[in-house]
N, C-alpha and C positions, 0 to 999 in steps of 0.2 A: 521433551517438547522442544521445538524450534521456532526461533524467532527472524523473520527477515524484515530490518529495519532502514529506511529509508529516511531524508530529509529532502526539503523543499522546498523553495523560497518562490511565493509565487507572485507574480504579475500585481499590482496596484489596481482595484477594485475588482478583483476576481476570488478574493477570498471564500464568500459567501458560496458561488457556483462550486469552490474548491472543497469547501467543508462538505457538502454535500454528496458530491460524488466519492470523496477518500474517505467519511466517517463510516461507522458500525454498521447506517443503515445504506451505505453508497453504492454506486453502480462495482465499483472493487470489491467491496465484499456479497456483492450479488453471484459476481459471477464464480469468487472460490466460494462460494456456499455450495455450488455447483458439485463437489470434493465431498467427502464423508472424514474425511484425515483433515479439515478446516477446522481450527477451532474457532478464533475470533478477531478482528481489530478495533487496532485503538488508535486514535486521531491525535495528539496531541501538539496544543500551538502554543511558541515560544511567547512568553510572557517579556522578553527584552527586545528579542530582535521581530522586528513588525512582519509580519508575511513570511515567517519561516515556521513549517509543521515538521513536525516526525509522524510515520504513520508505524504501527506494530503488528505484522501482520504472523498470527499462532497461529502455528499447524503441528502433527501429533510428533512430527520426522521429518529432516529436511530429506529425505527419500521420498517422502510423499508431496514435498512441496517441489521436489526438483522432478517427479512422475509428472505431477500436475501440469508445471510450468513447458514440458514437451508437449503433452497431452492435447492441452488449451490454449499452446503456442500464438495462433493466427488470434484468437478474439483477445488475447491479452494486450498484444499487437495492436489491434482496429482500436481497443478501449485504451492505450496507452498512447496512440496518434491522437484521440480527441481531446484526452484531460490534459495532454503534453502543451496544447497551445496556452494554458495558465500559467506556466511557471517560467521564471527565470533562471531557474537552475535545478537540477533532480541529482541529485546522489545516490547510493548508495551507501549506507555508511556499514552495511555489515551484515552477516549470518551469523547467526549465536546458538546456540546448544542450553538449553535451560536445567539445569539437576532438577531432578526430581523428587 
């Protein structure tokens, strides 16, 4: 399994819009549901620092998530220009490889 995990820190009263679109049931995981090699995300918000989330996004291989991410290039794009205006900062913190 592979995991591509992200950090966030977003905007002051934008949370709410935020959880929505980046949680389990959000416009992100609508559109890799799109994928058969998706398996799930996870939203999680930092309990210290105010407005900063991780999001965890499983797929079965980063082969399939690096297919996808060519594949679905442009709508990642269009959806990644709208939620981008919430945040103050977007990372990247990594690509991990899960044992099985």
């Amino acid at each position: 399994m592979f995991v591509a995990l992200w950090e966030y820190e977003v905007k002051p009263g934008c949370e709410e819009r935020f959880e929505k679109v980046y949680g389990p049931e959000g416009d992100w995981a609508k559109l890799f549901r799109s994928d058969p090699n998706y398996r799930e995300t996870r939203l999680l918000r930092d309990a210290v620092r105010e407005r900063v989330y991780l999001t965890l996004d499983f797929w079965n291989s980063r082969r399939a998530y690096e297919e996808f991410m060519e594949a679905r290039a442009a709508d990642y794009k269009k959806l990644d220009a709208v939620s981008g205006k919430w945040m103050l900062e977007e990372r990247r913190i990594g690509w991990f490889e899960c044992p099985e």
